[in-house]
C-alpha positions in Angstrom: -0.1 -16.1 -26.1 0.0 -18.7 -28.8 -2.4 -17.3 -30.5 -0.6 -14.0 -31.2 1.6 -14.6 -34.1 3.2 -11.4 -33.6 3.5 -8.8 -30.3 2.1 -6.2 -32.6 -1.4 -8.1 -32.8 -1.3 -8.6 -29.1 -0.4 -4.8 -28.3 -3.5 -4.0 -30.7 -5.8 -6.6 -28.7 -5.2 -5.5 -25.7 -5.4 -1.6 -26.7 -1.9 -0.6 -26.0 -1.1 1.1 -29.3 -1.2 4.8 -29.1 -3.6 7.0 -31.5 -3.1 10.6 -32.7 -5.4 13.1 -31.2 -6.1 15.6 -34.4 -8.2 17.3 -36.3 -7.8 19.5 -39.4 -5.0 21.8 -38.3 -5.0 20.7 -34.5 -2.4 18.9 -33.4 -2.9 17.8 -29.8 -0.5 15.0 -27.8 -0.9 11.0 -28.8 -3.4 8.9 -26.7 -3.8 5.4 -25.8 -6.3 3.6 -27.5 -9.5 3.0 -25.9 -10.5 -0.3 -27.6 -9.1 -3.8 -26.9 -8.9 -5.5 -23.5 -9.5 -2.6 -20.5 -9.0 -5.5 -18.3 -5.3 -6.6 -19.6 -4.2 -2.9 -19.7 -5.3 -2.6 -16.1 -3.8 -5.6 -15.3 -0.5 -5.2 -16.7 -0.7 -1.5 -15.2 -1.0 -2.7 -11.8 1.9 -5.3 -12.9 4.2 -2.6 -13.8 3.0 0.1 -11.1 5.8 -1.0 -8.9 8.5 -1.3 -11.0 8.5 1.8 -12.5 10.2 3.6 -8.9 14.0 4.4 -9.9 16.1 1.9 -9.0 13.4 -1.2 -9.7 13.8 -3.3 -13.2 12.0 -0.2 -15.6 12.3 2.8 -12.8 15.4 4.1 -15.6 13.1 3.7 -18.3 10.4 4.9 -17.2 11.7 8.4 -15.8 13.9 8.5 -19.0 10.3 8.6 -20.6 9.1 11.5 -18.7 12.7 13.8 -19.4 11.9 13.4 -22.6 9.0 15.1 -22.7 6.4 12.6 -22.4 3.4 12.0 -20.1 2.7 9.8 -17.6 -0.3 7.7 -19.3 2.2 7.4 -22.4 5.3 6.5 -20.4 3.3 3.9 -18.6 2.1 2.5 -21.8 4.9 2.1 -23.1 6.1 0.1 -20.0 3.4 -2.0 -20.2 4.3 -2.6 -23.8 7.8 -3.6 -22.6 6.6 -5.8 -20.0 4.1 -7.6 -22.7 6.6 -8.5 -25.2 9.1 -9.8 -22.3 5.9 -12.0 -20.9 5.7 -12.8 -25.0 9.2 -13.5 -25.4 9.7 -16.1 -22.6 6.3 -17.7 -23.6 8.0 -18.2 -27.0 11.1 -18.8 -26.4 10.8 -21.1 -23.3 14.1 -19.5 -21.1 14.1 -18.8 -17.6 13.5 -14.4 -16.5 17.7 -13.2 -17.1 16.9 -9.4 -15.7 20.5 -8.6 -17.7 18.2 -9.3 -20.9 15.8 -6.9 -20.3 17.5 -4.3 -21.8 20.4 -5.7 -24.0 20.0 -5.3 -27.3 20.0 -7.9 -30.1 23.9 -9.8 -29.6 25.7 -8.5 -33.5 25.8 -11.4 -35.9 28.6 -13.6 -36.0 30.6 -12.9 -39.3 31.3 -16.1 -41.6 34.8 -17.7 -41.8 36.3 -16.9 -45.2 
C-alpha cells in the first residue's frame, strides 16, 4: 500500500472508480470500471459481502445506498471503496481497527489561544 501515494491512485488500480455510461443524448446509470485489478475487486467484494447485512459494521451504509436510489453493483462499490481507504488508513497511520472511527468524521480543529 506504500506504493499508493494517494487512495485515489489505488481506487483507479484496482478498478473501483465508477464511469458514465453515455452517448450523444443518452444518458444511462454510472458503471464500475472494467479495468484495473478484477482480482482485488473480487476480493474486497467477498471481504465486504458479509458486512453489508443491517446491523454488521457497513449494513447502515450500505442499505442507505440502495434508499437512495442506487444499485446494488454501485452500492457495493462504494463499500468496497470504504473498506480500501480504512485497510489504507491503518497501513498509514499505524493504529489499531477503532470500529467508532469508521464512520466519525474529521474531529473540528482546535482554535488558537488568543
Amino acid at each position: 500500500m506504500r506504493d499508493f501515494a494517494c487512495i485515489q491512485k489505488l481506487w483507479r488500480y484496482g478498478g473501483l472508480n465508477l464511469r458514465p455510461y453515455q452517448s450523444g443524448q443518452m444518458q444511462g446509470q454510472d458503471k464500475q470500471s472494467k479495468r484495473g485489478r478484477a482480482r482485488l475487486r473480487h476480493v474486497l467484494a467477498q471481504a465486504v459481502l458479509k458486512r453489508v447485512v443491517r446491523g454488521e459494521l457497513y449494513g447502515d451504509y450500505y442499505h442507505g445506498k440502495l434508499a437512495a436510489g442506487k444499485t446494488g453493483g454501485i452500492a457495493m462499490t462504494a463499500v468496497a471503496r470504504k473498506f480500501l481507504k480504512l485497510l489504507w488508513g491503518l497501513e498509514r497511520s499505524g493504529r489499531a481497527f477503532d470500529e467508532a472511527r469508521v464512520f466519525a468524521s474529521a474531529p473540528a480543529p482546535v482554535a488558537a489561544a488568543a
